[in-house]
N, C-alpha and C positions, 0 to 999 in steps of 0.2 A: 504494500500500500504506500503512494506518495502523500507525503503531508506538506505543505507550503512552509516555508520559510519561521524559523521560529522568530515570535519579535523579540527585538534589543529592549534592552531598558540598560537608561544611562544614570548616570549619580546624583543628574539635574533630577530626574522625576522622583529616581527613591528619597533626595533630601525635599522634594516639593511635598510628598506625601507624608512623609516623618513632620511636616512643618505642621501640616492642616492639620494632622493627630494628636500634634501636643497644644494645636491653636486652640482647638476644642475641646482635649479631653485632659492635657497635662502632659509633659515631657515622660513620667513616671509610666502613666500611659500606652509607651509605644512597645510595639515591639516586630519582628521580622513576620509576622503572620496578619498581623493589621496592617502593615503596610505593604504585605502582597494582595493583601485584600483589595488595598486601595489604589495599585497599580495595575489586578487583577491577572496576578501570574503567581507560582510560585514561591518560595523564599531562596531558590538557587539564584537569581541575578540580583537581591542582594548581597549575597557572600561572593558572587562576582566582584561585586564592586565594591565590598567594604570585608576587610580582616573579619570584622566579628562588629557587634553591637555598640559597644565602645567608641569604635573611630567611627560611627556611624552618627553616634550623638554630638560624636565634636564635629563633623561636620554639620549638624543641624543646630547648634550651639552656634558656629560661626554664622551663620543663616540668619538667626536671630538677632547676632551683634551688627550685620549688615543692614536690617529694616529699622534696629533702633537710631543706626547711624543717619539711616538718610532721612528720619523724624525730624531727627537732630537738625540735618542741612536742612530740610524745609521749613524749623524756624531760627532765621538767618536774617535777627532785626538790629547783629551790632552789640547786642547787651548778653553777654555768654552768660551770666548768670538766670538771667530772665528766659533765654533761649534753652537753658539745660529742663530747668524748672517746668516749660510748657512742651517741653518734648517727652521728660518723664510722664508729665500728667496726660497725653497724647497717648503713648506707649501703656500705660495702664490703665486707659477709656480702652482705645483696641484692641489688645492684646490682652485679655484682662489676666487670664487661667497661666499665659505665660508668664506674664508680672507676678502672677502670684508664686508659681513655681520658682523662679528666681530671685526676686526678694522676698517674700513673704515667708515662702520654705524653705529656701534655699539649696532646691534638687541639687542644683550642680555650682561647686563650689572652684 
């Protein structure tokens, strides 16, 4: 029997999917079977593409430090301390479950 071409899945979409998982449910949350759920394959093309769980969350860690950052650059009124203050408060309207994971409980330290 032929079968078509198996699909790729790349590190963009396993860290996109690990993102929306902990956006909703908590970093603590994920794991390699929810988010084959959520890419709808497998958990073999995540261990493709990540050692083990671990570098998978620091990748999704960096993810994280990325959207707080460009909070940050979108507010950009000249006054760093007024700018940090309403990008925090930005960051934990948004993101709420992550704010809280990361400050509040301090998943990852």
């Amino acid at each position: 029997m032929i079968t078509g071409p198996k699909k790729k899945f790349f590190k963009r979409q396993i860290i996109n999917a690990a993102f929306e998982i902990a956006r909703t449910e908590g970093i603590d949350q994920i794991s390699t079977r929810k988010i084959a759920g959520k890419i709808g394959s497998s958990v073999a093309p995540i261990y493709v593409n990540f050692k083990n769980i671990e570098e998978l969350i620091e990748a999704l860690i960096d993810r994280i430090i990325n959207v707080n950052q460009q909070i940050l650059r979108e507010e950009n009124t000249g006054k760093p301390f007024h700018d940090i203050g309403r990008a925090s408060l930005r960051f934990a309207i948004e993101y709420s479950v992550l704010f809280r994971d990361l400050v509040i409980k301090k998943i990852v330290t």
